[in-house]
N, C-alpha and C positions, 0 to 999 in steps of 0.2 A: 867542801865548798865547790869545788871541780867537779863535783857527782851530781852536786846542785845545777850548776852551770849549765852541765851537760841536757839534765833533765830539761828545763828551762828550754834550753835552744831548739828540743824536738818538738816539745808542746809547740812553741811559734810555730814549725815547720809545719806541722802536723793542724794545726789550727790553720795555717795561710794554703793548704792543699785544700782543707775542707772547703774554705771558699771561694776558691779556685772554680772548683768541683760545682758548687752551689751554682755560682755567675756561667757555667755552661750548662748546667740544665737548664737555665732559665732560658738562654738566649737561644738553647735549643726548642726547646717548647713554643717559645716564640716567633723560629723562624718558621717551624713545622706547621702550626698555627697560622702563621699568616700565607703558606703554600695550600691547607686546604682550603681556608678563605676562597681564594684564590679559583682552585679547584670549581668550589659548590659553585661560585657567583658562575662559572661558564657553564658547570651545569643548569643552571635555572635558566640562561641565558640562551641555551639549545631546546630547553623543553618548552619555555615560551615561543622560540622561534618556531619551534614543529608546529606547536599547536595551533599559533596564528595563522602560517602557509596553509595548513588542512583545514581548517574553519575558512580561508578567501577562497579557496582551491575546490569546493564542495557544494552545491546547491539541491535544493527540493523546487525550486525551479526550471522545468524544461525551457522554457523562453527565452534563459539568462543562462543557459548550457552551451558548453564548445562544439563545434561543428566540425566533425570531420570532412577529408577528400571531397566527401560523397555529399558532404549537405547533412548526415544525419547525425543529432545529438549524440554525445559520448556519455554512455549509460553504467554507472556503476548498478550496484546490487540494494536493494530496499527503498528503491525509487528514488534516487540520488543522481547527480550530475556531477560530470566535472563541469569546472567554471573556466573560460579561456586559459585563466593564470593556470589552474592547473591545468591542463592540456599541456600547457608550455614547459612545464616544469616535470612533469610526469611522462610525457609522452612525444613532444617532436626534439628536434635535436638539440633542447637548449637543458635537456635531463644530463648531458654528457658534460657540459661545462658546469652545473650542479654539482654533480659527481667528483670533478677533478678540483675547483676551484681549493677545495678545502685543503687538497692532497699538496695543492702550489702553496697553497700559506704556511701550509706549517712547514716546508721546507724552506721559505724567507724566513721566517721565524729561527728554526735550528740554527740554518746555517750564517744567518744575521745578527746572533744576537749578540756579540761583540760589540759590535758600531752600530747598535738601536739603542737609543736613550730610554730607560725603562716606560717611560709617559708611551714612549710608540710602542714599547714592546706591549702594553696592558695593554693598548689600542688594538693591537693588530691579534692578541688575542681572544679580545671578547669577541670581534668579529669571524676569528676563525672559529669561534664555538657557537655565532648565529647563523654561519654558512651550513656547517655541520646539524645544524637545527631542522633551515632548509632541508636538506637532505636526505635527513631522517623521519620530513612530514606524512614520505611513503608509509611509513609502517602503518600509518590509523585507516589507509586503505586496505591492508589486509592481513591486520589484527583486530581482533577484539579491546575495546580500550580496559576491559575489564582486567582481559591478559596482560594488556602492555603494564599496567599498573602494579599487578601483581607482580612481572618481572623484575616492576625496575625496585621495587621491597627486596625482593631477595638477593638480586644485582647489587642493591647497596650497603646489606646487610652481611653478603660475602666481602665484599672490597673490603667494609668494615673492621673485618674482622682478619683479614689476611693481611692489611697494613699494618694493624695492630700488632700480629704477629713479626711480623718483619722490624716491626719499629723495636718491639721489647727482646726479641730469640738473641742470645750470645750465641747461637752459631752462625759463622761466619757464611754468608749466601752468593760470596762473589761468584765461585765457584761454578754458582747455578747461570751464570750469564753469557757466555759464550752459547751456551747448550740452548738455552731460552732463544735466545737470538737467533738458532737454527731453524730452531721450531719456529717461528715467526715466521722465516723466509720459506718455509717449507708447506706453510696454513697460504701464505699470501698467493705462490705457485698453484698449491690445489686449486685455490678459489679462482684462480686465473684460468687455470685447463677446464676446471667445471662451466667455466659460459660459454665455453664450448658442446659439453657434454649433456650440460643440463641433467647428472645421476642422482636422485635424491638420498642414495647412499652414500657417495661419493661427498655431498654436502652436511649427509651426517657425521660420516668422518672428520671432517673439518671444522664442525661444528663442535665437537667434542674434542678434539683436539688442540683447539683454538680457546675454550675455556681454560684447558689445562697451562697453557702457555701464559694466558695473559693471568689467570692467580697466580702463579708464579713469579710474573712479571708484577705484580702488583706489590708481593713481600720483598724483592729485589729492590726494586724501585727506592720504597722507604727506604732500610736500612740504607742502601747508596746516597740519599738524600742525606740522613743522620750521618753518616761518616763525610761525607763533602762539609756541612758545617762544621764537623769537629775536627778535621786534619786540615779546611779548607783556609784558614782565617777570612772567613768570608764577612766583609762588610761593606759599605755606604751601596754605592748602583750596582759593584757588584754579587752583593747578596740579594739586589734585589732582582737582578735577572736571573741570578739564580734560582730563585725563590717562582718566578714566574715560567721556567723551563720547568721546574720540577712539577708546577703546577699542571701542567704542558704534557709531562709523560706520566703522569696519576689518571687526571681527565681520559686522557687515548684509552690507558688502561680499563675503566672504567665503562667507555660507553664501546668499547669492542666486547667486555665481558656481558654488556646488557644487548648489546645487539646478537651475539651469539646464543644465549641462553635463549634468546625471543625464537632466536630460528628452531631453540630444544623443545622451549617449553609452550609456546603461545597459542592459543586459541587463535585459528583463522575465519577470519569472515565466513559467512555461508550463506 
């Protein structure tokens, strides 16, 4: 009867771990799920933004073209114009508040997201990924939209495939984080000394470099995400701003690896 007993008591234990076990894959599935949500909506939200800026920013009307110093129209390549807004945005000095504006938000963001109520933190990041849209409306002036297209297929299809990795590998990847982190600081350096030097090897370097950092950063990332919900007990506002940082460092990942490859692989205007 005691042998019974015993049996008995492991089946419970052994039954109440199984669903244990069950109830955190779900709620892992679902918070990961609702971080790429998250994710894609600011990617849509950058590539609408680009596209709308370079469609206002563009014209096949000299008449309705921006005026340089001089009085004379600012002439792109296959009979195109820029339009004032582009001018403004491409070319006099409100390209540098473009540039940074993006780099100021998401540092309110990091370092805010304690004392932001989730409703501001969503707010503040769609807007950091329509700034970043702005920003990136440069590229349709000199790429090929054919290439950019192309890239961002293979850009999404490595992420793809290297979160995947990361989400499923039992090997441990913390390890890779510190290291990662160098490289970051050491890609962001280059690129800094290069607007000075202007070396297009020196830009390959960094370009190829900078791939290698951010898929790595991409596998890191996840798994870090999956272990914060499973050792985090993350729930009510604070999973959900967790869930929108995580959002936050996938996104980065993502359009640092599509803006690098663009500088590998893209077809430039001619």
């Amino acid at each position: 009867m005691s042998d019974f007993n015993r049996s008995a008591g492991v089946s419970r234990i052994g039954g109440a771990a199984e669903r244990t076990t069950a109830v955190i894959d779900a709620g892992l599935r679902s918070y990961m799920l609702h971080i790429y949500n998250y994710m894609v909506l600011g990617l849509a939200i950058t590539g609408f933004a680009a596209l709308g800026i370079y469609m206002l920013s563009v014209t096949g009307d000299a008449a309705s073209a921006a005026r340089s110093a001089t009085g004379a129209t600012v002439a792109l390549k296959n009979g195109q114009f820029l339009t004032p807004l582009g001018y403004a945005l491409f070319v006099s000095w409100l390209k540098w508040a473009v540039i940074l504006a993006p780099l100021a938000l998401v540092f309110v963001i990091s370092f805010g997201i304690e004392r932001l109520r989730p409703a501001m933190a969503q707010m503040l990041f769609w807007l950091f990924a329509a700034l970043i849209g702005v920003s990136l409306a440069s590229i349709f002036l000199v790429y090929t939209q054919t290439s950019i297209v192309r890239v961002f297929f293979i850009t999404a299809a490595s992420f793809g495939a290297l979160s995947l990795w990361g989400y499923t590998t039992q090997r441990d990847l913390t390890g890779m984080g510190s290291f990662l982190i160098m490289g970051l600081f050491g890609v962001i350096i280059a690129s800094l000394v290069n607007l000075f030097f202007q070396s297009s090897m020196l830009q390959f370097l960094v370009s190829v470099v900078g791939v290698l950092v951010f898929a790595g950063l991409t596998a890191w990332d996840t798994q870090r995400l999956k272990n914060e919900y499973i050792y985090g007990s993350l729930d009510g506002e604070t999973a959900e701003r967790s869930a929108i940082m995580g959002a936050l460092s996938l996104y980065l990942n993502f359009i640092n690896l599509f803006t690098l490859l663009l500088q590998l692989l893209g077809q430039r205007e001619e």
